[in-house]
N, C-alpha and C positions, 0 to 999 in steps of 0.2 A: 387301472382299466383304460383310462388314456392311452398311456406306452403302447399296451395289447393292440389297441383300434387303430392307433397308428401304424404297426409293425405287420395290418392286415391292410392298412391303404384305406384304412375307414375314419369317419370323424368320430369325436365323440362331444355329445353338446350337455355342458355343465347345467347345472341350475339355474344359475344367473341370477339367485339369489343370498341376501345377508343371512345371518343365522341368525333367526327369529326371536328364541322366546333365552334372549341372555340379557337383558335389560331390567331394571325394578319395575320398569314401566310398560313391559310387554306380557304380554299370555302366552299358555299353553295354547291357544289356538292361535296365533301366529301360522305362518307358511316358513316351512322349516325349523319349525322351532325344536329339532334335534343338532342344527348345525351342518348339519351335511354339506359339500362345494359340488364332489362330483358325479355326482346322482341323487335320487331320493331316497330316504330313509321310514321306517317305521319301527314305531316302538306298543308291544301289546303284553300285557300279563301273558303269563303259558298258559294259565288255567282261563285265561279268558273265551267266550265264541268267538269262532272264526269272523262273524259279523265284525266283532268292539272293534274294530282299526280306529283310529281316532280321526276324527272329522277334517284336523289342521293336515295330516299323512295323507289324506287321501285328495284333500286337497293342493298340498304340492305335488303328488302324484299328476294330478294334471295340470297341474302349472307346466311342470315339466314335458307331459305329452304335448302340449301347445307349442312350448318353447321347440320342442325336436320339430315339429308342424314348421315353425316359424322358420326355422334356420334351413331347412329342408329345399320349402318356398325358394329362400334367400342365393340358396347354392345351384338350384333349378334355373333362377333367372339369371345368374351369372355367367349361367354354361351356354345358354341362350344366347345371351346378350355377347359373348364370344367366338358363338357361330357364326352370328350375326357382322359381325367384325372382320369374319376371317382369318382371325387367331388361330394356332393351333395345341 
């Protein structure tokens, strides 16, 4: 998915998180505790409701919206900050 965003002139912004629940001493509720680097993941029975997502998925789910928020910010004040400068 990288390569892809690249090859369109886009970023793409990872998790920025460890993988969570691989430890004797971590939970399933962990944030990412499926391991995932380059996006968010979820894991639900088939036969489950569409509701069960599990509480820790939904919660890296927005970690990671934050994190795209965050880097967004981060790339906006740089393009600024190089107008500002005169750069081109």
């Amino acid at each position: 998915m990288a390569v892809f965003a690249a090859q369109h002139h886009m970023h793409w912004v990872n998790l920025g998180l460890a993988a969570g629940w691989n430890t004797s001493g971590a939970s399933e509720f962990e944030l990412n505790r499926l391991g995932f680097w380059l996006g968010a993941a979820s894991s639900t029975d088939v036969d489950a409701d569409p509701t069960a997502v599990h509480q820790a998925d939904v919660r890296t789910c927005e970690h990671l919206g934050r994190r795209v928020a965050t880097v967004t910010r981060q790339l906006l004040a740089g393009r600024a900050a190089e107008k500002f400068c005169g750069a081109t």
